[in-house]
C-alpha positions as CSV (number, residue, x, y, z in Angstrom):
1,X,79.4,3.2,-41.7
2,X,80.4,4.3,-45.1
3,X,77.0,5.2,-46.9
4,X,77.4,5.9,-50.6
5,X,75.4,8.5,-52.9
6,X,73.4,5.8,-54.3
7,X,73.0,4.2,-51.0
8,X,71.3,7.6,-49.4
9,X,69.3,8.2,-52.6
10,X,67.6,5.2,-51.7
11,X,67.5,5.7,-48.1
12,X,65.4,8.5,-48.9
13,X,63.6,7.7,-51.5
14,X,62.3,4.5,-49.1
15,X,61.6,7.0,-46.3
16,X,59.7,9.1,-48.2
17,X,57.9,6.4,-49.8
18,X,56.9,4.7,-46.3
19,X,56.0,8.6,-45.0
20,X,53.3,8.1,-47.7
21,X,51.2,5.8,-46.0
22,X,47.6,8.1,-44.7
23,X,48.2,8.6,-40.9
24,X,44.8,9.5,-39.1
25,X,42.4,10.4,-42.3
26,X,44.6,12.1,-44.0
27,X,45.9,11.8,-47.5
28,X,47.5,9.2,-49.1
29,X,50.5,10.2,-50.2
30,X,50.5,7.7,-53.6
31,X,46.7,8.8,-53.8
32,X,47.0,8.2,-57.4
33,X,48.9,7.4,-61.0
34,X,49.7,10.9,-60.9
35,X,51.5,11.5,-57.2
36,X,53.2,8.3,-58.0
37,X,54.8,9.9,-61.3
38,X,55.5,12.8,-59.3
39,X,57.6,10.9,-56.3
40,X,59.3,9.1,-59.3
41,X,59.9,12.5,-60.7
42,X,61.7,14.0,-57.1
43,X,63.3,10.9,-56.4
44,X,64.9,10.7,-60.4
45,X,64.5,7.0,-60.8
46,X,65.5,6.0,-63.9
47,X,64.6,3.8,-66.5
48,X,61.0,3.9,-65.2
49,X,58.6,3.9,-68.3
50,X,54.9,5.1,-68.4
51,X,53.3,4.4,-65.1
52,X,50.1,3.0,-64.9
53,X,47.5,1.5,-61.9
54,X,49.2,-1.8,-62.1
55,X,52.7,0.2,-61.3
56,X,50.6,2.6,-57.9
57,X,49.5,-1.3,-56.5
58,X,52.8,-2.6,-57.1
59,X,54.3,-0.2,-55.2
60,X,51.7,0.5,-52.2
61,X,52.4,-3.4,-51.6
62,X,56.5,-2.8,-51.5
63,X,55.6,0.4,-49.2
64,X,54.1,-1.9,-46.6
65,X,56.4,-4.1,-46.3
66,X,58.9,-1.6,-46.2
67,X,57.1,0.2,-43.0
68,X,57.0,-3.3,-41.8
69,X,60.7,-2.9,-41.9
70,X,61.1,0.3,-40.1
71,X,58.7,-1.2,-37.5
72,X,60.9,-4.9,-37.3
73,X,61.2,-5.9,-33.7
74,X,64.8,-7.4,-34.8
75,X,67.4,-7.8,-37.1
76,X,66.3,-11.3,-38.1
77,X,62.8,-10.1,-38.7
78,X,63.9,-7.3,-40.4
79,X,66.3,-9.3,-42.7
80,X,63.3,-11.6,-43.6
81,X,61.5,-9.0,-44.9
82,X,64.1,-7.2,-47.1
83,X,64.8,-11.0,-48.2
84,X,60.9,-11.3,-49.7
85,X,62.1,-7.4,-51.3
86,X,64.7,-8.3,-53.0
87,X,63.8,-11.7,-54.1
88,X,60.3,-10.8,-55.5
89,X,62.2,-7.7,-57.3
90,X,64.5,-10.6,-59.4
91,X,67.9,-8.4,-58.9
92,X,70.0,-8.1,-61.4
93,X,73.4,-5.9,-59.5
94,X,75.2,-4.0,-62.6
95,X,77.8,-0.9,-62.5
96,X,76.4,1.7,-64.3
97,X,77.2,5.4,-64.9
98,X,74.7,7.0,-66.1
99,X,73.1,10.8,-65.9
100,X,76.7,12.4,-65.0
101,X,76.9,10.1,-61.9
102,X,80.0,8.2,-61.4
103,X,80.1,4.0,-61.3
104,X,77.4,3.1,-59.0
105,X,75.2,-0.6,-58.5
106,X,72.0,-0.4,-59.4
107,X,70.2,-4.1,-58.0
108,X,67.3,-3.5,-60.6
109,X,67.1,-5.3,-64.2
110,X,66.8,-2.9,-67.3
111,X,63.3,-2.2,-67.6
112,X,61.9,-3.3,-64.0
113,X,58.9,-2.0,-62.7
114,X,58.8,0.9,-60.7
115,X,57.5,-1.5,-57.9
116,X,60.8,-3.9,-58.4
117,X,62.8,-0.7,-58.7
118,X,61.8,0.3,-55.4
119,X,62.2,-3.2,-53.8
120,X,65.2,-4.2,-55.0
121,X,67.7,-0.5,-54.4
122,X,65.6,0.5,-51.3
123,X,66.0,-3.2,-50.3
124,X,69.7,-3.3,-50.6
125,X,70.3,0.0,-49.2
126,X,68.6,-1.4,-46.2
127,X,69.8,-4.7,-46.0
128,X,73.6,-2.7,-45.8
129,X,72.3,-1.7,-42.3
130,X,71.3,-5.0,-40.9
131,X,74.9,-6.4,-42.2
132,X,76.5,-3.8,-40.3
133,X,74.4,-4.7,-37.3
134,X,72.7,-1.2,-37.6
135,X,68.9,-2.0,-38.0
136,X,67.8,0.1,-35.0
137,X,68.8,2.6,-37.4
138,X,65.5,2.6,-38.7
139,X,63.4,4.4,-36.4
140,X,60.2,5.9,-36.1
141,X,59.5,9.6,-34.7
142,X,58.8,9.2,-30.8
143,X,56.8,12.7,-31.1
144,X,53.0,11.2,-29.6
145,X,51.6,12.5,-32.7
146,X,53.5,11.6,-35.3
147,X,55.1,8.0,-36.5
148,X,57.1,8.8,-39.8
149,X,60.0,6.7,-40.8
150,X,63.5,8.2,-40.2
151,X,67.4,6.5,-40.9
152,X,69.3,7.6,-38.0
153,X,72.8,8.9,-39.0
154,X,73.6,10.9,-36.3
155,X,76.8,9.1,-35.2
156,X,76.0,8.4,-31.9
157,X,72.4,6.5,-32.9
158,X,70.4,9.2,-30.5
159,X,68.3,10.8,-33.3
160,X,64.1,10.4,-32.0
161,X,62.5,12.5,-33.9
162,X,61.9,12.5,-37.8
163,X,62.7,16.3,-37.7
164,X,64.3,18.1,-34.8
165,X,62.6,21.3,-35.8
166,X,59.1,20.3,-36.0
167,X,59.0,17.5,-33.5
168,X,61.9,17.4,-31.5
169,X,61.1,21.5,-30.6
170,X,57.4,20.8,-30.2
171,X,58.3,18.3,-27.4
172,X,60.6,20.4,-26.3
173,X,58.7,23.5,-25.7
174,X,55.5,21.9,-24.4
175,X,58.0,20.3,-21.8
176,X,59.4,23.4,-21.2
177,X,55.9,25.2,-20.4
178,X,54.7,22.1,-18.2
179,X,58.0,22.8,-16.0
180,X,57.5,26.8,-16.4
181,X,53.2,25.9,-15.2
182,X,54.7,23.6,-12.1
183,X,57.1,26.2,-11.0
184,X,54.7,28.7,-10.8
185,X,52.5,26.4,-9.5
């Protein structure tokens, strides 16, 4: 599957923005105007004006629906919810080149909300992998402890953890020791 700049921009950008959501009392990631300026800020959206509480509810509503995305049983459920996405976003696809990047599609209108921004290029880059009959794609970490979103691109779809070194060696070593503590018995 051919995935463009533009398209893993937004695959990230949508990760990190469902990786926001509090897990087990801790801190929401878009806690306020101010985090949500900043994850515009890493993520270089542009055309994204001043940012106000109207823009952080906007966007905490896309968020859920895009974990309910990453957490779609199917492809048909899946493809019903990045419908709702792009729909309420009004898309507007134009070729742009702007910032020293070459000819891309951004799926926005000039001047859309950060919350539409969001919906509609996350959306897209999304709905690319449920086309391509890659949805379960869109995994969550299997570590017991944690449940962030992940896109799998490893090319043989066996990625199950959001980060190998965290997760993925955590599991790893504690199964390890539990063999090592049986052994010895």
């Amino acid at each position: 599957m051919l995935i463009t700049h533009d398209t893993r921009c937004a695959l990230d950008a949508v990760v990190d923005l469902v990786n926001t959501v509090p897990e087990d009392n801790t801190t929401d990631g878009l806690a306020d105007v101010a985090s949500l300026a900043d994850f515009v800020r890493t993520h270089d959206f542009s055309d994204v004006g001043v940012l106000a509480e109207r823009d952080l509810a906007a966007v905490r509503k896309v968020r859920g629906l895009f974990a309910e995305v990453f957490a779609a049983s199917d492809a048909h459920a899946a493809a019903g919810l990045i419908n709702e996405l792009v729909a309420a976003a009004g898309t507007t696809p134009r070729l742009t080149d702007h910032d020293g990047y070459d000819w891309h599609v951004h799926y926005f209108a000039p001047g859309a909300s950060v919350a539409d921004h969001l919906a509609a290029d996350c959306g897209m880059a999304l709905a690319f992998f449920v086309v391509a009959g890659e949805q379960e794609r869109l995994r969550r970490c299997e570590a017991p402890d944690c449940r962030r979103a992940f896109v799998d691109l490893s090319r043989n779809r066996s990625r199950r953890y959001c980060d190998s070194r965290t997760c993925g060696n955590r599991l790893h070593v504690a199964a390890y020791r539990a063999r090592r503590k049986e052994a010895a018995g």
